[in-house]
N, C-alpha and C positions, 0 to 999 in steps of 0.2 A: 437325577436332574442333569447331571454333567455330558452321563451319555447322550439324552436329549436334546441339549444344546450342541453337543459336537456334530450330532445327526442333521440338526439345524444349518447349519454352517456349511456342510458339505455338500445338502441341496442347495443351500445358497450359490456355494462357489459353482453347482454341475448348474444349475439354472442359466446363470451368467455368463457361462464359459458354453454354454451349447444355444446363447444367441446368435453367433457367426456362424453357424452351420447352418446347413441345406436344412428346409424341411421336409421333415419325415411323411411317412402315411400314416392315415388314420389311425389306423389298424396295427402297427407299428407299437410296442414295447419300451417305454423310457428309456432303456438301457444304454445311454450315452448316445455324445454323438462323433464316434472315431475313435482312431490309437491316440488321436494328441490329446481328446477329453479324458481319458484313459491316463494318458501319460500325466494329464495337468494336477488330475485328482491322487495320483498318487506323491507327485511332487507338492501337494497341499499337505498329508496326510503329514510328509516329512517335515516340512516347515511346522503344522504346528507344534510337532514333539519340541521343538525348541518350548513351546509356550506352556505347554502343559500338556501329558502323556494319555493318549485315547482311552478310556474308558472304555473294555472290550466286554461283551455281551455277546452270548450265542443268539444266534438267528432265529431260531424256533421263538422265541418268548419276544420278541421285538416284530414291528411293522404288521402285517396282514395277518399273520402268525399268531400273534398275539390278541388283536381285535378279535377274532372268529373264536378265540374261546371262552367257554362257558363262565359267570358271574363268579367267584368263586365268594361261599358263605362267611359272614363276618362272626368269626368267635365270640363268643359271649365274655367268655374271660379276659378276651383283652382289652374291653371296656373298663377293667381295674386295673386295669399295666398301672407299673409305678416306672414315670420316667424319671432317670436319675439325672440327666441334663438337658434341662428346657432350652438353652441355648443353641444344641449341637441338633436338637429336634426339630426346631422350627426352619434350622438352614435348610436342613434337609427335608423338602417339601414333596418330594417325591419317594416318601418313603416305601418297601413294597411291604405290604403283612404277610408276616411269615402263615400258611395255614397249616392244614394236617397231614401227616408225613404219605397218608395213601396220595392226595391230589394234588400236593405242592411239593414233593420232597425232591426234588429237580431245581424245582424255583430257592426251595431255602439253602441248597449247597449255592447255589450262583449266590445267592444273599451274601451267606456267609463270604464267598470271595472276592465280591467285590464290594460291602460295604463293611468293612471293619469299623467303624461309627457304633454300628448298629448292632454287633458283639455284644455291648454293653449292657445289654440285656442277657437275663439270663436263658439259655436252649438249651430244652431236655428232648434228645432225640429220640428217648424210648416212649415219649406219651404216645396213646394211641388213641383219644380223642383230643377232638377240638379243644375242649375246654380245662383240660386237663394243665395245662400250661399257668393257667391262672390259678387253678388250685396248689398245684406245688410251689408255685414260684415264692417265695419269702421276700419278705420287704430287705432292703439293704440295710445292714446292720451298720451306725456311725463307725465314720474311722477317725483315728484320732491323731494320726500323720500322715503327710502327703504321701513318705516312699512307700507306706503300707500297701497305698491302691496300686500303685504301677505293677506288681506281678501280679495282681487279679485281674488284671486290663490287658495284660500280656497273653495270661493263661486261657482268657474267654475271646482274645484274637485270632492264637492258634488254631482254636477249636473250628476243624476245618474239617470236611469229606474229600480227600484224598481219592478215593476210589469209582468218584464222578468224574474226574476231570481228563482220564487219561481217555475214558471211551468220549467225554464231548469235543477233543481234541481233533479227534477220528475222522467224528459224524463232519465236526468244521472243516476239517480241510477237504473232503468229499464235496460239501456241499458249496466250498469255494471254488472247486475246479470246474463244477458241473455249471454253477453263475457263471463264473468265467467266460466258459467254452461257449455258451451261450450268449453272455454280451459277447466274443470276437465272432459266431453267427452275424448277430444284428446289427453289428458294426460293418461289415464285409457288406451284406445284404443294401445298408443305408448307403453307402459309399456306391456300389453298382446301380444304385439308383439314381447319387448325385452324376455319376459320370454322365448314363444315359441324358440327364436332362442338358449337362454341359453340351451333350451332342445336338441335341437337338438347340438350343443355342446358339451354337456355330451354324448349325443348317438356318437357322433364322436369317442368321448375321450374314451372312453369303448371300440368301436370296436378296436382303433388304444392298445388299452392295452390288448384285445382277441387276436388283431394281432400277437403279440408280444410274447405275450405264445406260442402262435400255433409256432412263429420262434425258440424259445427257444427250446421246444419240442420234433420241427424235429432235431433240432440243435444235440440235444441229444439223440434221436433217431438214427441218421443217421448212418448206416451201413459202408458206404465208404466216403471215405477221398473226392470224388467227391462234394458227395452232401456238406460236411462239407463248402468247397471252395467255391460251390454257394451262401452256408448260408455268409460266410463272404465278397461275393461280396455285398449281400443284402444289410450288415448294411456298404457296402463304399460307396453305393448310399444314407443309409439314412444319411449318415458325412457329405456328399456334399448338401443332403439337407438343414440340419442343418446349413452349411456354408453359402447359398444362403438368408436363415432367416436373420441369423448375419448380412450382408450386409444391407438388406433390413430396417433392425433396426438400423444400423448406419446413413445410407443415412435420415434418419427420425429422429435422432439425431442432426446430422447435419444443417439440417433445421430449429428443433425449436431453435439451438443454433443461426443461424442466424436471427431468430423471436426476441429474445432476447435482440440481440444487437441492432435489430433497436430500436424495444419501448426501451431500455437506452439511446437510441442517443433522442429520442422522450422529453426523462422525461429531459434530461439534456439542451434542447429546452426551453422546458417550464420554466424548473427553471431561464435559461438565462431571457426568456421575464419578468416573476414577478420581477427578481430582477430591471428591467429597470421601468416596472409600478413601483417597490415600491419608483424610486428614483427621478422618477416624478411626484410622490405623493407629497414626501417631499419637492420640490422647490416647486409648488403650494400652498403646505400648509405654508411656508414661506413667497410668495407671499400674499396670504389671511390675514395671519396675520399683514405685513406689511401698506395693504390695510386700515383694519379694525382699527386701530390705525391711521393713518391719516382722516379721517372718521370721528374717534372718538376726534380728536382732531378740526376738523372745525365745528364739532355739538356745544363743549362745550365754543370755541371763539366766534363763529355766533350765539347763539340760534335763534334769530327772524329773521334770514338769507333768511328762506323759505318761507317766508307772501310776500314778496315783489318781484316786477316782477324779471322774473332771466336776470340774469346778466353772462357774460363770464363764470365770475368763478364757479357761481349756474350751467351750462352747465355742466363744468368740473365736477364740484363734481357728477352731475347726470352721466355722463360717467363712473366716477370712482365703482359710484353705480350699474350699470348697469354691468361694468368688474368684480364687486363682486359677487354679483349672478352668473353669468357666472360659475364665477371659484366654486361656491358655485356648482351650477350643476354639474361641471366636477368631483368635488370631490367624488361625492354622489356617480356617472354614475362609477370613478375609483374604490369607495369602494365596488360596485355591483360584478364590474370585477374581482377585489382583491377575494370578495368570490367564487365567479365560478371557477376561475383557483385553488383555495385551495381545493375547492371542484374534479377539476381537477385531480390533483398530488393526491388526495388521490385515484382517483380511478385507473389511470394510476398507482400505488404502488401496489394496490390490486392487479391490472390484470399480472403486470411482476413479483410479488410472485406466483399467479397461474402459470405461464408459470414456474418457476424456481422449483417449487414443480413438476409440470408435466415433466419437462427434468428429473426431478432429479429419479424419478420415472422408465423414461425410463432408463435412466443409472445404475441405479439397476438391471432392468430386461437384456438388454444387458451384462451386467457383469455374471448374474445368465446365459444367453446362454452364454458364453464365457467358464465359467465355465464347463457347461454341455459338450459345444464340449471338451474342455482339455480331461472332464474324457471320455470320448468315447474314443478319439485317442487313449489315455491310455490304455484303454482295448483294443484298435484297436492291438497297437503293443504289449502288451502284451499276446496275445493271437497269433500271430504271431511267437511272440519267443517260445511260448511253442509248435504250432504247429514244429516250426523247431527243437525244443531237440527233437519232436518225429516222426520225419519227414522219409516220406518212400525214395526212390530211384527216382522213377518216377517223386515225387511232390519238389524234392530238388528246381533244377531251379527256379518252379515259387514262390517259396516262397522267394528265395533270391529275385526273380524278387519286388515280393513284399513291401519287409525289405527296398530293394533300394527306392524304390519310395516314402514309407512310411517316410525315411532320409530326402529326399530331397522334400517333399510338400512345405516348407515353401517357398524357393528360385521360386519354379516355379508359385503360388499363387502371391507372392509377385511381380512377371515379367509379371501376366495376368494384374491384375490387379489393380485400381489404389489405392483402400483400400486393406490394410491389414487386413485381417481376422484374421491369426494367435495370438495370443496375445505376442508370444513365440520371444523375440527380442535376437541377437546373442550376443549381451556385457546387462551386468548388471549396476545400475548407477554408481560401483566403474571400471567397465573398465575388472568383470571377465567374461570369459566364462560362456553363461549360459550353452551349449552343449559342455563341452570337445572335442577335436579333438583325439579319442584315435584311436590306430592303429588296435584293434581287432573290430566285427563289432560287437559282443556281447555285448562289454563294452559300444559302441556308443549305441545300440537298450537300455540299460538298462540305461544310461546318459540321454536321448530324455524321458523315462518316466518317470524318476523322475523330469524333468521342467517341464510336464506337470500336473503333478502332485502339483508342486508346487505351481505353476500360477494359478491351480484350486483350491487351499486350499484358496489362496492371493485374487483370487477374491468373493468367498464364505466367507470370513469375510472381505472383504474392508469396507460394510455397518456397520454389526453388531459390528465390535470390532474397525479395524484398523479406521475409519472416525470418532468415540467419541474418543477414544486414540488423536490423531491428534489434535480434540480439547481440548483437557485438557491441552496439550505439549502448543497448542498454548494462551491460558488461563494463563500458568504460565510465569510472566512475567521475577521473582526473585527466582536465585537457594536458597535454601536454605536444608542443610540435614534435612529427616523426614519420617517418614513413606511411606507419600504419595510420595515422591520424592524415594525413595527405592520402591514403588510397579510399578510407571513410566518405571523405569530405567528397574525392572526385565520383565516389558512387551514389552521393545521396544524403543531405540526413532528413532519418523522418521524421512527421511531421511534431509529434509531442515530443522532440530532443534538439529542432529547430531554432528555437529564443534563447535557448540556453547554452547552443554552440555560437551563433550569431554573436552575441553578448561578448564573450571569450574574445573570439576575435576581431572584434572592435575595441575591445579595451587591450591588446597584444599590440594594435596598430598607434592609437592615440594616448599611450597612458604620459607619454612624455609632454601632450597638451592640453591633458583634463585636469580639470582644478574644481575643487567640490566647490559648488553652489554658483559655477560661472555660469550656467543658464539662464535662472531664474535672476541673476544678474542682468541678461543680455534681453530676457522678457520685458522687466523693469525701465531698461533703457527702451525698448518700443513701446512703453505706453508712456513714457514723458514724449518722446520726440518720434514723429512721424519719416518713416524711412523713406527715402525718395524712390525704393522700386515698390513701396507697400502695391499702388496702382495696379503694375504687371502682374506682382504674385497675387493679386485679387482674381484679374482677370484669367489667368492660367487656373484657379482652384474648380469654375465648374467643368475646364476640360481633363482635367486629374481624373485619366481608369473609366470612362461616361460609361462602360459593360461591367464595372464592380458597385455591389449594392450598397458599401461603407462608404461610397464616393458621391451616389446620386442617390440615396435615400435621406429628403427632407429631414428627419427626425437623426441624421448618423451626428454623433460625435467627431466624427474623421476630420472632416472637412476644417473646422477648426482648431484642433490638433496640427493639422498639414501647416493652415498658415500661422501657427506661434510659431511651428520647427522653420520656416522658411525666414521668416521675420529675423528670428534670434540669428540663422545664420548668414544674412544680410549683412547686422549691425558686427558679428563675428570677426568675416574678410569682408572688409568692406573693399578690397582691388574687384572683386570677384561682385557684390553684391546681390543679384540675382540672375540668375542664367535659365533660358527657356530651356527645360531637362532637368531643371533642381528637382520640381516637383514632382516626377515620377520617381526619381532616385530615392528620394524622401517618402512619398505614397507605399513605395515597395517594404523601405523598413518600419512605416509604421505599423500596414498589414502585420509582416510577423513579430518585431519587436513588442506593438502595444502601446508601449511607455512610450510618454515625447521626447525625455531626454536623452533616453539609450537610441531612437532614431536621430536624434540631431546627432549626436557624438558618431553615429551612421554615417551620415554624410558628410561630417567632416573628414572621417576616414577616407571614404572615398574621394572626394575633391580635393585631399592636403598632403595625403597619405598616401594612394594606392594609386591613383591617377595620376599623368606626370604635370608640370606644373606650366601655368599657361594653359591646358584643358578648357575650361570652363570662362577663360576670359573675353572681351569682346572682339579680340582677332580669332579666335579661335586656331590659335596658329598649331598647338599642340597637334587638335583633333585634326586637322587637315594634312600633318605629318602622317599621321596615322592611317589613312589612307592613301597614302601614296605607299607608305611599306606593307600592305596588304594588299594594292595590288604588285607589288614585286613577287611575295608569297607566295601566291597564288597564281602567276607567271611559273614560277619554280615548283610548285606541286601541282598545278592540275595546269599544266600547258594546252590541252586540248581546250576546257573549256575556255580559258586567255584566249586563245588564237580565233576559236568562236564567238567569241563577245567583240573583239577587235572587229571580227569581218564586216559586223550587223553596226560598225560604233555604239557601241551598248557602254553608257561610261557607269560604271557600279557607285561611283561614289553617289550619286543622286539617291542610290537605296542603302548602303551601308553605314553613309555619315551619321544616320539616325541609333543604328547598333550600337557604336561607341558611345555616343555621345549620351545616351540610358541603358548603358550595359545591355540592351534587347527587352527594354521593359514594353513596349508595344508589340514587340515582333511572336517572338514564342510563346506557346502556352504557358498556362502557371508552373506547372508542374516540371515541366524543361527547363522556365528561366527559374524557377528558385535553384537547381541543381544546377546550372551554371553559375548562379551566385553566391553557393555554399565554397566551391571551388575560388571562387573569383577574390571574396573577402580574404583567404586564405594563400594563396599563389599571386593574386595579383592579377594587372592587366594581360598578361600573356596568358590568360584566360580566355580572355575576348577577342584573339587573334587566333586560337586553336579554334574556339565554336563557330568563328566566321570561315576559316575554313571546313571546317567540318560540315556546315551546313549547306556550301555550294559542293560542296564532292560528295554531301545524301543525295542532292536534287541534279546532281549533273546530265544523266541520261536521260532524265525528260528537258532540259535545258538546252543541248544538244539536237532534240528531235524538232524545236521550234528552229525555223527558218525566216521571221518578220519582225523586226526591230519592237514594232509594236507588241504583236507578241507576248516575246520576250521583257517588254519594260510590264505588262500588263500581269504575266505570271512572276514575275520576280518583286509585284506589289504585295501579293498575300502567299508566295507558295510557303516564307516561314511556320504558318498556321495548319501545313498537312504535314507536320513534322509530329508522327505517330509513336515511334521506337527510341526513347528518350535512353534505354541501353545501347541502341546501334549508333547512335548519336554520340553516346560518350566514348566508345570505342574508337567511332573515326578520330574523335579529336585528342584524344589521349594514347591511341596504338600507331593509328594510320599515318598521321601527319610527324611524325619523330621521323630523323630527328630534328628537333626545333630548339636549339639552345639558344637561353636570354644575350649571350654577346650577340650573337647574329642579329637578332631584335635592337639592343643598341646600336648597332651600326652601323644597321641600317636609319633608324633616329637619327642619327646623328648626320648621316648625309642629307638626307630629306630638307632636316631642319635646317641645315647651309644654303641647298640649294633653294628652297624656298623665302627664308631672308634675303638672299640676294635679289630673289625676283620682286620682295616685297618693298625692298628698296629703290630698286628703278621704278617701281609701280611710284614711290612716292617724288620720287625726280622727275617723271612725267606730270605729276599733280603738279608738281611746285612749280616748272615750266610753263605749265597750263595756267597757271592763279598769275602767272606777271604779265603773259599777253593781256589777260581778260584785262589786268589793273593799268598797264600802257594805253590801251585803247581807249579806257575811260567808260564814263556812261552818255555815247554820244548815241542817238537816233536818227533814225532818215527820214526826211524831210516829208509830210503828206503825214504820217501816220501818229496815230489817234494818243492822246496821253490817259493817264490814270483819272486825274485830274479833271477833264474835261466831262462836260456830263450825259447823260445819254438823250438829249435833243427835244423837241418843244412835241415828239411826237406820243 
């Protein structure tokens, strides 16, 4: 039975282990597939001897060998066998019958050597019939001490044919060279088969990349906008082909994922049964012990107990004798089991780490097509659009025909069919638009390529960057500030480690201003007394995110949430009370925080804490420093683009005042500004003076290429939102722009803010100047003209 199961096991592992290999021909021989299947099975062979030691059997009587011979007759006589140990009988379910030494005396020396069990029985190697065995064999005579049997069990073990084993020694190693030599044949043979098709392969891959020249080519060649429009039918049959891939690699995803879960359901089977053999080891082995100690205790009261004829209780004790051995068997027969099934689980482990390395593999290459199709589409409607800036008369229609269709793939894909090809889903995990809904069709075709674009960037590092990142996040168990928790934070955290870093530090920034239960205090206080901005922050909540579903969906909870947290931080600072920008600031923590009160204590972080103070007041004196030392910055790193915005008076603050003043919660995508604000809660404002530069030195050389004031105010309205490479983004602002030390940042603060006071000062000596003419001159009117008073005539 042992043999059988290890044989088991080995086709398992060669099955499993020669699914990465080329396929074979029909005609073609199982015999592996290579020197590494070769190599794996013998290094399996090794690993199990750790578990438990192969079961060796000659070849002739196992596999093909074995079936193709003749029935052999079942003895009459051993219908009367007497078994001396029903325990050790029934483990062994595959026991062979010995037959008659003409047609089996081959098969009963292997017996004898490999199941010493089965000794136990008595073998007379002179019979010479069948039946002969059951006539001599004598019933076992009672024994009436255990040591008695141990040299009868010894002496019927030994009993061995010596003089079989040195020729099957012979025969075996003959007939393992000639296997051999013959699987490294069909190994050799299978290999020059795989090579050839790799060739032919390559000759594909070449033509299919000739192909593509010659299309490029004509593409560029082509005279008439006709031929242009066939070339661009060409590559929407090769998209579709492309798609029909993608599918086909899902659908085979799919399947190893449910290969997967069964052998887990398999391993977790198995571990169920060992823990039940290990726990029926253990009452046995309590049993036995208990045994062996009563035993031990009538040996040393009775010694001369056994000279004399037996008695009742000598019966007994031989019974008891007899139930020990027994369980002595069972134990041995569980401990054999105990190693098979370890030897099991190790290799049922092996084989569902190959399957999880092989999905995992697939899901790499899947992601790299997903990838691939993005960037096609991309060029698909990018080229699209450019066709239409230069589009003739004739070819208008179908181009819009085109633009249309191209909007609407995803919806009509998504209704053929029951997988989703697209990668491109309509909300984001915080609930934003990923495809803006804009009213021009321009701004939608340019909206559509930047997700695509996105989605191809996010699936082209899922492997390389984002899937180690993810494990380090989840590796770290305790925040603690430090470099490494600073180089974390500037790469990203994702998205299920997000609430739970956030939290951290907001409670690092405010714990010296948190006091339990001052919220639901400050709630309390807004519903006795009516706050004098309740009005505004009413009014501000339906323009709160109008492209997030938790924002304008009738039924969201959000919305309410937003104005308690606004409310509460009203009656909080009441110098500050509410400022147009609270509620995005707030909207953004509630999105990932959740809770209302872990978003309030949010933004008090930010407006008390992290922000300098004055920010959020009604001079805004803070925020309009802040702009003045950004563009000094920005003078001082990108002088080209300064001296180009000067030439056009292009004044930047009209589009950057908005940046500061909601950390970019309008301007970037979700996905950009949360990674700006993971960095931002942790660093601070000199956060938002790296990503402001960093974002005009992404866009500079098309910034540059515009030459019309217009223009340039017209793309520096939305070009935040083609901001695609959220890692070339953090490079600029965290490599490019160094070095940027925080004195320089104050010091510049600091001038600003003087020189700005001072202006802000004569601005109000001019006012005050102005209030005493008007109040010297009085309220006197000239003479002829019409009063309040009077009324408007008999007409």
């Amino acid at each position: 039975m042992l043999y059988w199961l290890q044989q088991l096991q080995m086709k398992r592992w060669e099955f499993h282990s020669g699914q990465t290999a080329p396929p074979a021909a029909p005609d073609a021989a199982p015999a592996g597939n290579g020197p590494a299947l070769h190599l794996d099975l013998e290094q399996e062979e090794a690993e199990l001897k750790e578990f438990l030691c192969p079961v060796k059997t000659p070849t002739g009587l196992v596999g093909a060998a074995a079936a193709l011979q003749p029935v052999p007759a079942m003895p009459l006589g051993l219908q009367n066998i007497s078994i001396k140990h029903l325990g050790t009988e029934i483990q062994n379910t595959m026991h062979t019958i010995r037959g008659s030494k003409h047609t089996q005396g081959t098969s009963l020396g292997l017996l004898m050597e490999e199941s010493p069990l089965s000794g136990e029985q008595p073998s007379t190697p002179d019979s010479s019939a069948p039946g002969s065995e059951a006539a001599d064999s004598p019933k076992p005579a009672p024994k009436f001490s255990l040591p008695a049997s141990l040299p009868q069990k010894n002496k019927r073990q030994s009993n061995t044919f010596p003089f079989f084993s040195e020729g099957l020694v012979r025969n075996r190693t003959a007939q393992e060279k000639v296997v051999a030599l013959e699987q490294q044949v069909l190994l050799l043979t299978e290999e020059l088969k795989s090579q050839k098709e790799l060739v032919q392969i390559l000759h594909k891959a070449l033509e299919a990349a000739q192909q593509e020249k010659r299309v490029s080519s004509a593409y560029l060649a082509a005279a008439e906008d006709k031929d242009r429009l066939e070339l661009v039918r060409h590559q929407v049959r090769q998209i579709s082909e492309l798609g029909r891939r993608v599918e086909a690699l899902e659908k085979e995803r799919e399947s190893l994922a449910h290969s997967v879960s069964l052998r887990e359901q398999e391993v977790q089977e198995l571990q169920e049964h060992v823990q039940l053999l290990m726990d029926k080891n253990q009452a046995k082995q309590q049993v036995i012990c208990k045994l062996s100690e009563k035993v031990t205790q009538d040996f040393t009261q009775h010694p001369g107990e056994h000279h004399v004829p037996p008695t009742p209780a000598d019966r007994d004790l031989l019974s008891q004798q007899e139930i020990l051995e027994h369980l002595k068997d069972d134990m041995e027969a569980y401990r054999t089991q105990n190693h098979f099934l370890n030897s099991e689980i190790h290799q049922v482990t092996k084989i569902w780490r190959k399957v999880a390395e092989k999905e995992k593999a697939l899901l790499m290459k899947c992601a790299y097509l997903q990838a691939r199709n993005c960037q096609v589409e991309s060029k698909y409607l990018a080229g699209l659009r450019r066709l239409q800036e230069a589009k003739a008369d004739e070819c208008s229609e179908l181009l819009r025909q085109f633009i249309q269709e191209a909007l609407q793939w995803e919806a009509g894909t998504a209704s053929a069919d029951s997988v989703q090809l697209s990668p491109v889903s309509e909300y984001d995990e915080y609930g934003f638009l990923t495809v803006p809904d804009y009213e021009m069709e321009d701004l939608k075709l340019l909206a559509k390529i930047q997700v695509l674009e996105v989605r191809s960037h996010h699936l082209l590092e899922l492997e390389a960057v984002e899937r180690p990142l993810r494990q380090r996040w989840a590796a770290l168990s305790e925040l603690a500030p430090s470099a490494e928790l600073k180089q974390l934070l500037r790469a990203g955290v994702p998205h299920e480690h997000r609430p739970r870093v956030w939290r951290w530090l907001v409670h690092c920034r405010i714990q010296h201003l948190h006091t339990p239960g001052c919220y639901q205090e400050l709630l309390n206080q807004g519903r006795a007394c009516e706050h004098p901005a309740a009005r505004q922050i009413e009014l501000d909540l339906n323009r709160t995110f109008p492209n997030n579903k938790y924002f304008t969906c009738p039924t969201s909870i959000f919305p309410e949430k937003l104005r308690r947290v606004l409310l509460a931080f009203s009656w909080h600072n009441p110098t500050i009370g509410y400022c147009q920008g609270l509620n995005r600031l707030a909207a953004i923590a509630l999105l990932v925080l959740k809770e209302e009160e872990s978003a309030f204590w949010c933004l008090v972080a930010i407006v008390e804490s992290i922000m300098p103070a004055e920010y959020y007041s009604k001079t805004l004196i803070a925020s309009q420093v802040d702009q003045r030392v950004l563009q000094d910055l920005l003078s001082e790193k990108l002088p080209r683009l300064m001296a180009h915005l000067g030439q056009h008076h292009v004044n930047l603050s009209l589009i950057t005042f908005n940046w500061f003043l909601v950390v970019f919660a309008d301007s970037l995508i979700s996905d950009i500004l949360l990674r700006v604000w993971d960095a931002f809660l942790y660093e601070g404002a000199k956060v938002v003076f790296r990503y402001a530069l960093a974002i005009f030195k992404y866009n500079e050389e098309p910034i540059l290429q515009l030459q019309d004031s217009l223009e340039i105010y017209q793309y520096l309205r939305f070009f935040t939102k083609t901001i695609c490479d959220s890692r070339k983004l953090m490079n600029i602002a965290f490599n490019d722009m160094n070095p940027f030390p925080m004195k320089q940042l104050q010091q510049l603060r600091a001038a600003h803010r003087e020189r700005l006071e001072a202006e802000l000062r004569e601005l109000e000596l001019l006012k005050a100047e102005y209030l005493e003419k008007q109040a010297s001159r009085g309220n006197t009117r000239p003479e002829g003209g019409a009063s309040e008073d009077e009324g408007e005539g008999d007409a």
